[in-house]
N, C-alpha and C positions, 0 to 999 in steps of 0.2 A: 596866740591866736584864740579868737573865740571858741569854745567848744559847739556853738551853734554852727558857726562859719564852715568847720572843719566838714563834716558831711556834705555842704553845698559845694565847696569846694572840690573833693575826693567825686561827687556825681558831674561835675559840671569836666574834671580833667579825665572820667571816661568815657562824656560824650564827644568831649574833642578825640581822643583815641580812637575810639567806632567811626568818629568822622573820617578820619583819617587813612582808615582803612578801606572803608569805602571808596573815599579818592581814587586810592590809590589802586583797589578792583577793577573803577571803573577808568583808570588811565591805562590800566595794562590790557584790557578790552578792546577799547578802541586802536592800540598799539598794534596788536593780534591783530584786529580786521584790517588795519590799515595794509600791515605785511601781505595777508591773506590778496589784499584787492591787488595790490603791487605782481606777486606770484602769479595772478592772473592774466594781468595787463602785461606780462613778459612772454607767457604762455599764446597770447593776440597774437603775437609781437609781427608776427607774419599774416596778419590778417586783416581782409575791408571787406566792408559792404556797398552793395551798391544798389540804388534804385532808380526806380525810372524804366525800368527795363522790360518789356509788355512779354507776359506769363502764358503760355501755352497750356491748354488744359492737359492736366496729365503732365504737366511737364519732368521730364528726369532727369537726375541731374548733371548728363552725358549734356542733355540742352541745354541745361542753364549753364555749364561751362563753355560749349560752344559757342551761346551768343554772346558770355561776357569778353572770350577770346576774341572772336568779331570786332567789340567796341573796342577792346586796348587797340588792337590792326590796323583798323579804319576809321576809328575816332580822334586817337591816343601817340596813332603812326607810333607803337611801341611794338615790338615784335618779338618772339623766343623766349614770350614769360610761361612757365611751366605752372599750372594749376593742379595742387595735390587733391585738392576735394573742392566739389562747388554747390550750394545746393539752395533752397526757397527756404524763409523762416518764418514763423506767423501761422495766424488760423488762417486756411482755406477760406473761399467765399468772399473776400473780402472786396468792395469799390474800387479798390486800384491794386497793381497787382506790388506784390511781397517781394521782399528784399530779398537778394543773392547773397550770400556769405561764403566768401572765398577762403582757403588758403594758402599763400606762395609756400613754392619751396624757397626761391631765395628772397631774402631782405632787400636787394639791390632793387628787384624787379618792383617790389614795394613803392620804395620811396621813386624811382622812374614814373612810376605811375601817376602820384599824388601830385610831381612835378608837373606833369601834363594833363589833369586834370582840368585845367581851366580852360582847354579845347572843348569841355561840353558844353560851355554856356549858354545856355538857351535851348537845349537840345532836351532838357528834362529830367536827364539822367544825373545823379548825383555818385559821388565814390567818397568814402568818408572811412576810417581809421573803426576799429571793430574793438568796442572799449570793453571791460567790466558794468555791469548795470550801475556799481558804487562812483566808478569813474566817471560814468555818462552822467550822472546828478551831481556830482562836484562840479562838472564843463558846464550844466545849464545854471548851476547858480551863476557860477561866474558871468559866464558872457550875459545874466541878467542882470547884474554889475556894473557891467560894463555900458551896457544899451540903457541903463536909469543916468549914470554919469555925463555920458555924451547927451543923451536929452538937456540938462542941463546945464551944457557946455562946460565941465568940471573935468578942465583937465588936467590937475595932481589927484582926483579920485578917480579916473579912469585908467593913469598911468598906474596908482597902488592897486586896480582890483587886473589889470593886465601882468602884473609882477605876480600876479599868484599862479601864472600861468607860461611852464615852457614849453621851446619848439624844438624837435630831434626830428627836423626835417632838411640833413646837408641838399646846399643847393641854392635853399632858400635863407635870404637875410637874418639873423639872429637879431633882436634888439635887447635883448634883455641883459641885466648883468649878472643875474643870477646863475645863467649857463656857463659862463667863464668856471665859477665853480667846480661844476658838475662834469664840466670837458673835462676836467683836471684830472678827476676821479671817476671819471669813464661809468657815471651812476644816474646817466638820462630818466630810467625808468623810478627815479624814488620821488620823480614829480608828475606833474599829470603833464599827459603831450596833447596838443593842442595844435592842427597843421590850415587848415585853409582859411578860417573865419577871422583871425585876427588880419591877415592879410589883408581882406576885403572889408575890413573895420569898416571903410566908409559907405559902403553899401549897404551897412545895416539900418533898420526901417526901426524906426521910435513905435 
């Protein structure tokens, strides 16, 4: 080997090593946050929000429990769901009023809910799954995915950017085959959940 070569060589195999390393910092990074988001999204696991639901000045959060119990009652006809905490989130002052953040004691009363959610429709009120802020930007890239696909009536890229997305709502139809899976191994939460919006895929506005 040249003795010129040799140096080039010897710098060029420890920028590949530094490379390497860094990779490999930044794949154990995103690993960590990923975990981190997951632990979160478990921690929800008993939680929704809800909006639509008009804000009482001063409101506490004895009312805003009160009135979301109201809607499950007589909206929902869901009845004996126990609310551990209920309260407004958001700055004050705002054009429409702020979102409720609930959380069940049980999981059952959860997913009852989500089921009969689509009693609101048109009523303005919305109930939606209470994500991690990292979760909630993985769901909007997707379903923008999703709505550029269907625009162009593509539908093997609409089916792949829907595959990146499962549903842990029994009840409700499964289509995906990725859950098979994850039934297996009883490990819903190590993907992103996703409940009302694929449902109503075709009511989404291009």
């Amino acid at each position: 080997m040249s003795a010129k070569l040799k140096p080039m060589i010897s710098k060029r195999r420890k920028s590949i090593k530094l490379k390497k390393k860094i990779v490999t910092k930044v794949a154990f990074s995103v690993e960590e946050k990923n975990k981190l988001r997951q632990l979160e999204d478990r921690l929800r696991r008993n939680n929704l929000r809800l909006d639509g639901i008009t804000e009482s000045e001063s409101e506490s959060c004895n009312e805003s429990e009160e009135k979301v119990l109201s809607i499950f009652e007589n909206k929902l006809n869901v009845s004996g769901v126990v609310i551990e905490r209920a309260h407004r989130t958001g700055k004050t002052g705002q054009s429409k009023p702020r979102s409720i953040a609930i959380k069940l004691l049980n999981y059952k009363d959860k997913i009852n809910i989500l089921k009969n959610s689509k009693k609101l429709k048109g009523t303005g009120i919305f109930i939606n799954e209470d994500y991690s802020l990292d979760t909630l930007n993985i769901r909007k890239t997707l379903f923008e995915k999703m709505r550029t696909h269907r625009s162009n009536v593509n539908i093997a890229k609409m089916a792949e950017a829907i595959n990146n997305i499962v549903f842990d709502i029994p009840g409700r139809k499964n289509t995906l085959n990725q859950i098979n899976d994850d039934d297996k191994n009883n490990n819903f939460f190590d993907k992103i959940l996703v409940e009302t919006a694929y449902y109503n895929v075709d009511d989404v506005k291009d």
